[in-house]
N, CA and C of each residue as an Amber inpcrd file, in Angstrom:
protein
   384
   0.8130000  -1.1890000   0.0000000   0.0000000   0.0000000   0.0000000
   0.8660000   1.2670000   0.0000000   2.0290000   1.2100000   0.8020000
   2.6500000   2.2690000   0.5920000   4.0140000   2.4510000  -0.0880000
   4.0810000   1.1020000  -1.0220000   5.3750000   1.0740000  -1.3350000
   5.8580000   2.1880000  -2.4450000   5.3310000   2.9870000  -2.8580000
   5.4890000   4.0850000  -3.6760000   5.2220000   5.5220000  -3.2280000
   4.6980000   5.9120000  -1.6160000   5.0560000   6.8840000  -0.5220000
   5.9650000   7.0860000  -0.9380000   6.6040000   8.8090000  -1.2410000
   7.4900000   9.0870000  -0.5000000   7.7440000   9.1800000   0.7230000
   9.2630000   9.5730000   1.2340000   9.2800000   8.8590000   2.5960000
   9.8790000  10.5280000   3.1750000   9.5870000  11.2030000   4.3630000
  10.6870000  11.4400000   5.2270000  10.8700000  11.5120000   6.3660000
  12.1070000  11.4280000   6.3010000  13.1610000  11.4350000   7.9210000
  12.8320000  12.5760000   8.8380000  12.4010000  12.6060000   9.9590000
  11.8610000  13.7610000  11.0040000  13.0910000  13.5870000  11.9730000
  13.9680000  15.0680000  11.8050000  14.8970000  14.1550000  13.0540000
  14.5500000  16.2060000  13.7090000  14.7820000  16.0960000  15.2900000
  14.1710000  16.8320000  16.7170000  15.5960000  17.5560000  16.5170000
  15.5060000  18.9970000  17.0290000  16.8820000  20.2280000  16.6580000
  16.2180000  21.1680000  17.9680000  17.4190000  20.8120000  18.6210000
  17.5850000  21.8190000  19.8720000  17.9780000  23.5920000  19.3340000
  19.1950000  23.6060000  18.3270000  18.9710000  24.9260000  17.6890000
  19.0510000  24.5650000  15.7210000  18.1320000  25.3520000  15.2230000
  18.0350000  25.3380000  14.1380000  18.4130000  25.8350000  13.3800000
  19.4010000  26.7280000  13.8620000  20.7140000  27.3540000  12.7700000
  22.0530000  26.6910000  12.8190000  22.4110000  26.2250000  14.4170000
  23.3670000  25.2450000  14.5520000  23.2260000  24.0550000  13.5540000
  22.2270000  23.5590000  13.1510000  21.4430000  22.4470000  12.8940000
  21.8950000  22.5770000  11.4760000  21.0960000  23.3050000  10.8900000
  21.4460000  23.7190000   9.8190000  22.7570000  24.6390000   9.1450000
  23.7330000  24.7830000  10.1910000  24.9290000  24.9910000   9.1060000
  25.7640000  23.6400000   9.3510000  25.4300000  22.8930000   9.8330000
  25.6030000  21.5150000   9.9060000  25.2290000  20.8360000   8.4250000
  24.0760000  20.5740000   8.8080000  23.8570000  19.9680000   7.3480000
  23.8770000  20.4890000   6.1450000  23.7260000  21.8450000   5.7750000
  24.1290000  22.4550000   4.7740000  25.3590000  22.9110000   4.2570000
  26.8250000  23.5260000   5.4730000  28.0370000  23.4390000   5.4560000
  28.9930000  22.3070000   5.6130000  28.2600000  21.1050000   6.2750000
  29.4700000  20.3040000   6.7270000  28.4890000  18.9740000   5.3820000
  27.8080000  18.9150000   5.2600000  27.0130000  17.8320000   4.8970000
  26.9670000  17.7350000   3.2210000  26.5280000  19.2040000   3.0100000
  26.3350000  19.9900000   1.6830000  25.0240000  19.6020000   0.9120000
  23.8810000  19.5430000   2.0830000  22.7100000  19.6040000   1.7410000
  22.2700000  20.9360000   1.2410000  21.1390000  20.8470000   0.2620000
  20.5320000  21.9330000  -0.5720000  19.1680000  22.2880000   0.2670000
  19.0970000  23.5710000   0.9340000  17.9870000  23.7330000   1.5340000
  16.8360000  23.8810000   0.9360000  15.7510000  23.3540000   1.1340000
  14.0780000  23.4810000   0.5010000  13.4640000  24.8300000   0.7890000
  13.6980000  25.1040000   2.3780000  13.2010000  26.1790000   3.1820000
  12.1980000  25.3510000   4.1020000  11.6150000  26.8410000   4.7770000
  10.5580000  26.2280000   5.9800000   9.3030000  25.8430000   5.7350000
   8.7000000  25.3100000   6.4070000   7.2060000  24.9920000   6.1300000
   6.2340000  25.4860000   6.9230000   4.9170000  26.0410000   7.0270000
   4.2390000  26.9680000   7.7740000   4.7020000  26.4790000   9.3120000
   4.5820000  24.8840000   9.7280000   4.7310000  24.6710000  10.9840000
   5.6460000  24.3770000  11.4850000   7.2550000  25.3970000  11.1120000
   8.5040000  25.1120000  11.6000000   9.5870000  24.2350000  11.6060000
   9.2170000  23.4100000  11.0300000  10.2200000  22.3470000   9.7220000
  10.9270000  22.7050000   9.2560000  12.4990000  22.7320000   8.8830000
  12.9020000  23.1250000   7.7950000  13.3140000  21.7930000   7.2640000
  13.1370000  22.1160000   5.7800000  13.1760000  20.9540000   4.2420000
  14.2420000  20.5150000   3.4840000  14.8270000  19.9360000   3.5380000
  15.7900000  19.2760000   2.3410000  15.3030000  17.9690000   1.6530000
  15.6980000  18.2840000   0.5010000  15.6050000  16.9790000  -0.4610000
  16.8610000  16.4140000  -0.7280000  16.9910000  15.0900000  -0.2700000
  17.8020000  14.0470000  -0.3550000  17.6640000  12.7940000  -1.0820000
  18.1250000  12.8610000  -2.5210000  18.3050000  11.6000000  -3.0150000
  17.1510000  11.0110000  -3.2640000  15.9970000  12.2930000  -3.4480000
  14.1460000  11.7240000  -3.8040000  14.2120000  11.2580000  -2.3490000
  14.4120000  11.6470000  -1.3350000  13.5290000  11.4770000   0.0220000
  13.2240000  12.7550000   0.7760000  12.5310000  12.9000000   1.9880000
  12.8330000  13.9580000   2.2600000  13.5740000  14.3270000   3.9660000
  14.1060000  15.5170000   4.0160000  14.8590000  15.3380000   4.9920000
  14.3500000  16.5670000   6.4110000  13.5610000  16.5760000   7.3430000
  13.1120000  17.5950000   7.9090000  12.8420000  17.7620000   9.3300000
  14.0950000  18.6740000   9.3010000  14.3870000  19.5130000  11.0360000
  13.7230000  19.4060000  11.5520000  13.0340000  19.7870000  12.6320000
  11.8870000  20.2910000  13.3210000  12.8310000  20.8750000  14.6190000
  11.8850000  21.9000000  14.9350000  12.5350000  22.4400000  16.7000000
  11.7930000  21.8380000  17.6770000  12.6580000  21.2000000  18.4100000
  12.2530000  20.9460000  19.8050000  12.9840000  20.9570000  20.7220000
  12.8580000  22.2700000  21.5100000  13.4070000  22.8460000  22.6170000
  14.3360000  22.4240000  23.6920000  13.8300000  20.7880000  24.3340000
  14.3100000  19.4900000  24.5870000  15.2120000  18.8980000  23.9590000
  14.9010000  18.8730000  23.0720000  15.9120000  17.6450000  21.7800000
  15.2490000  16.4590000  22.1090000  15.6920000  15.4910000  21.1870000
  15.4270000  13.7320000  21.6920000  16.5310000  13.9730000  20.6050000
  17.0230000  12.7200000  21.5090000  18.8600000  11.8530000  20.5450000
  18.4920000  10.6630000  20.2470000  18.3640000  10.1800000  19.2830000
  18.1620000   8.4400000  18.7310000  19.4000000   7.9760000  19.4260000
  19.4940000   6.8590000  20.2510000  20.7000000   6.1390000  20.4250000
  21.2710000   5.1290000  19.1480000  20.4060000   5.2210000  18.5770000
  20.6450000   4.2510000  16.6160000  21.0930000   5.3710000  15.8530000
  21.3920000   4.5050000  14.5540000  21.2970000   5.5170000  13.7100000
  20.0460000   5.9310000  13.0870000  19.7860000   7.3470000  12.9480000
  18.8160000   8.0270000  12.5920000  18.3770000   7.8400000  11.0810000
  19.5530000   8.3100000  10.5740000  19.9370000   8.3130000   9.0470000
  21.1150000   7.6210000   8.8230000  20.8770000   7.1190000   7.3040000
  22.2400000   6.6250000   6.4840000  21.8570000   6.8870000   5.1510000
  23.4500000   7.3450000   4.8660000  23.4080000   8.0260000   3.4810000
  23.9880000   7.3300000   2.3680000  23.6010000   6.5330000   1.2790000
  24.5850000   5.7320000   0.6880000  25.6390000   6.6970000  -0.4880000
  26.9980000   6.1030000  -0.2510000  27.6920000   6.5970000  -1.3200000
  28.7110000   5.5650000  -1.9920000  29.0760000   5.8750000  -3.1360000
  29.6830000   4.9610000  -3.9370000  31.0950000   4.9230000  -3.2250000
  31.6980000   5.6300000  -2.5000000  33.2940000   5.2650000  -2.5930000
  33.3130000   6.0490000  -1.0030000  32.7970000   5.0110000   0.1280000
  33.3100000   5.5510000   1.5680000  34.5440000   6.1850000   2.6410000
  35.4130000   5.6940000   1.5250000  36.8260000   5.9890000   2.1590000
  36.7350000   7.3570000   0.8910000  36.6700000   8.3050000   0.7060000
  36.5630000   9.3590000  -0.3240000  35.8230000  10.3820000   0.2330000
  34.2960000   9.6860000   0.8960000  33.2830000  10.0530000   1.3430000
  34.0480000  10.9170000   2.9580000  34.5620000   9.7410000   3.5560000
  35.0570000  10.1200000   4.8780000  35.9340000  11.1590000   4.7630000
  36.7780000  11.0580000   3.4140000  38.0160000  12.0980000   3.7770000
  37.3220000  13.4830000   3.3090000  36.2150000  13.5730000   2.5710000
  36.0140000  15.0300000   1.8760000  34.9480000  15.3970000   3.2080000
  34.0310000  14.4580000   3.9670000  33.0780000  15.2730000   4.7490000
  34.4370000  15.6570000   6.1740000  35.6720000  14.7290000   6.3490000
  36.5630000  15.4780000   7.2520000  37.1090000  16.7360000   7.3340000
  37.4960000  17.2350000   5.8260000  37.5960000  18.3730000   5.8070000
  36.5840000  19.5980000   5.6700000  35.1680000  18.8220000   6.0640000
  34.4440000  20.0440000   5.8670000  33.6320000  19.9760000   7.3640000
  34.5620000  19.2730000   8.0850000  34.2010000  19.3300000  10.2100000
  33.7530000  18.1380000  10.5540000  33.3320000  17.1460000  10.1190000
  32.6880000  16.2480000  10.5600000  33.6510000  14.9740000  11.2820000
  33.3580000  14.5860000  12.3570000  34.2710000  14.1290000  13.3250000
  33.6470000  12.5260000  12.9180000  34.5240000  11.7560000  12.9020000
  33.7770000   9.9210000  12.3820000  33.7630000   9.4830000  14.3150000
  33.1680000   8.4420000  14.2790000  33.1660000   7.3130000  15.6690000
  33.8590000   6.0580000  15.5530000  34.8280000   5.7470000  16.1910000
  35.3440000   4.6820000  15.9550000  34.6390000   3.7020000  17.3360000
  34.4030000   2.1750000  17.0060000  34.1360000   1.2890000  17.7110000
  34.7100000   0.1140000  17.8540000  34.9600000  -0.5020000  18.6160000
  35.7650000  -1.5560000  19.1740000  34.6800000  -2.8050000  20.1170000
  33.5750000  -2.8530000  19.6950000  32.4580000  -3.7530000  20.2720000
  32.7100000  -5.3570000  19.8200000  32.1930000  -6.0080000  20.2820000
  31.8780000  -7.7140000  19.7440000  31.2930000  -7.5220000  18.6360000
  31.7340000  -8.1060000  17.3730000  30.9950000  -8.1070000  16.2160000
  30.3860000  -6.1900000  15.4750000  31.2560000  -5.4900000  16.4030000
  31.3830000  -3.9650000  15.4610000  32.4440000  -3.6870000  16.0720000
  33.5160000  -3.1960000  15.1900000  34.8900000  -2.9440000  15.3260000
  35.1540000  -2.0040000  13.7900000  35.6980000  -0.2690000  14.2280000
  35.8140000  -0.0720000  12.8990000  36.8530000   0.3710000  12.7130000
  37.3630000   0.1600000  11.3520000  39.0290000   0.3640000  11.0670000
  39.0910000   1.7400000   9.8110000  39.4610000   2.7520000  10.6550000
  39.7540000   4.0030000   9.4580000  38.6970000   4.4570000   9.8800000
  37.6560000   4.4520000  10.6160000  36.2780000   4.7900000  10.7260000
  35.3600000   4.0370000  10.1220000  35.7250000   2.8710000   9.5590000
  34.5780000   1.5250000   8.8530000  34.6150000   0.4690000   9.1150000
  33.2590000   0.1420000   9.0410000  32.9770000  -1.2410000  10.0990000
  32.4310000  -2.2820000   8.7510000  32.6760000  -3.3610000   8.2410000
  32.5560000  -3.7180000   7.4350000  31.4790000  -4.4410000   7.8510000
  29.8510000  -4.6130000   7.7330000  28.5180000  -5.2960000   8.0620000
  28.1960000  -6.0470000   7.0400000  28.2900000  -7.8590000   6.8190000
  27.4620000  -8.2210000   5.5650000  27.7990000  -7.6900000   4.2550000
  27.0890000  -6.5910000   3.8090000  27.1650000  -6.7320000   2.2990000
  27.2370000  -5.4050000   2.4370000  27.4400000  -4.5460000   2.8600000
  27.7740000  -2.7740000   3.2810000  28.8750000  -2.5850000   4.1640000
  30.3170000  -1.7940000   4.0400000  30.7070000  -0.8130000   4.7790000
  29.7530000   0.4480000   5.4850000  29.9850000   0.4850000   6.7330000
  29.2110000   1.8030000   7.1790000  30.7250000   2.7470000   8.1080000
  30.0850000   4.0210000   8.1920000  30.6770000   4.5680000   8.9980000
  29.8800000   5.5530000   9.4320000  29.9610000   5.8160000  11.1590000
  29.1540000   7.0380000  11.5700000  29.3960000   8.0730000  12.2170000
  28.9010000   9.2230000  12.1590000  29.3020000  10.2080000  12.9310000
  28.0750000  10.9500000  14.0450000  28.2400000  12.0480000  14.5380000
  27.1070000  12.7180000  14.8590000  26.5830000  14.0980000  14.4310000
  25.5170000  14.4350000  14.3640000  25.4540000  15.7510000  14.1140000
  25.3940000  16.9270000  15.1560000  25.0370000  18.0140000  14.9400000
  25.2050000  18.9380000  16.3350000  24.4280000  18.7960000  16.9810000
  22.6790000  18.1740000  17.1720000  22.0610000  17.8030000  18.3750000
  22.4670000  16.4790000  18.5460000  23.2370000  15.9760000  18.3860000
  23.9850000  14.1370000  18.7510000  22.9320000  12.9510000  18.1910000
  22.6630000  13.2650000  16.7810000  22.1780000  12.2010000  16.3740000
  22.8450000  11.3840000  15.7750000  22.9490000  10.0990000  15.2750000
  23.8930000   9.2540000  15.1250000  23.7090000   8.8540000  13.3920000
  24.1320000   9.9100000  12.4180000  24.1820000   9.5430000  11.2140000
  25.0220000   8.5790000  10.5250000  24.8160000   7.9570000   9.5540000
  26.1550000   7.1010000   8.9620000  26.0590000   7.3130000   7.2870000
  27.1200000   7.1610000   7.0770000  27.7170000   6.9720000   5.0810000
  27.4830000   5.1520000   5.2400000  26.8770000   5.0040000   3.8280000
  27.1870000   3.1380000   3.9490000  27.5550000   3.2200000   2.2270000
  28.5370000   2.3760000   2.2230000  28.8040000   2.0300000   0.6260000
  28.4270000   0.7420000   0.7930000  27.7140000  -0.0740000  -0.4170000
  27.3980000  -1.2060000  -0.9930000  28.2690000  -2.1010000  -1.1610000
  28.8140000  -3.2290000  -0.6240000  29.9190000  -4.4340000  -1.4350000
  29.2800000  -4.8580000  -3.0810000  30.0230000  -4.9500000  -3.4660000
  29.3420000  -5.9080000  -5.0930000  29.3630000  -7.1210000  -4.6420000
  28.3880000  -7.5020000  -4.8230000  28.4840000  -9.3420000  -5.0820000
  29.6280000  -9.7680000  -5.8770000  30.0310000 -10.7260000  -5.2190000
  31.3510000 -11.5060000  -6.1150000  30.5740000 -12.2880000  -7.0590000
């Protein structure tokens, strides 16, 4: 029924300019603008992507978002120079090397954004 919904991501912004020179300077998202009820809009990759203020915050302890890109080690070094700090992990069965954790049939790597949500880059393995 809804497999042809578009979809979007609602992620909670303690400040919304912090927020947004985040994702627009460090990220290099294209802003949509606001929406009558305080949203602000980006379009991502035909999905959609949208702020909201809440005074509180809420932090996903998961990841919120993941962004796929063709070449992760490329990905990591160009969003480093534009501020973005990676997470390295050392868990049972997640351990990441360079900032990548190799899962199944995807590399991921994650970082946070300025209200501490837990985004990640994932590149695709090819099938052998």
């Amino acid at each position: 029924m809804l497999s042809d919904a578009s979809v979007t991501t609602m992620l909670p912004v303690k400040d919304m300019d912090r927020a947004r020179a985040f994702y627009e300077g460090c990220l290099g998202l294209r802003p949509s603008g606001f929406r009558p009820d305080g949203k602000f809009i980006y379009t991502v990759g035909g999905a959609t992507l949208a702020l909201f203020p809440k005074p509180e915050g809420t932090r996903a302890d998961h990841t919120a978002i993941s962004f796929r890109v063709e070449n992760i080690a490329a990905s990591i070094e160009a969003l480093k120079h534009t501020g973005v700090t990676f997470e390295d992990y050392d868990f049972p069965g997640l351990k990441t090397v360079n900032h990548v954790c190799v899962l199944g049939a995807e590399k991921a790597a994650w970082f946070k954004d300025t209200e501490g949500n837990y985004l990640c880059i994932h590149e695709d393995i090819p099938e052998a």
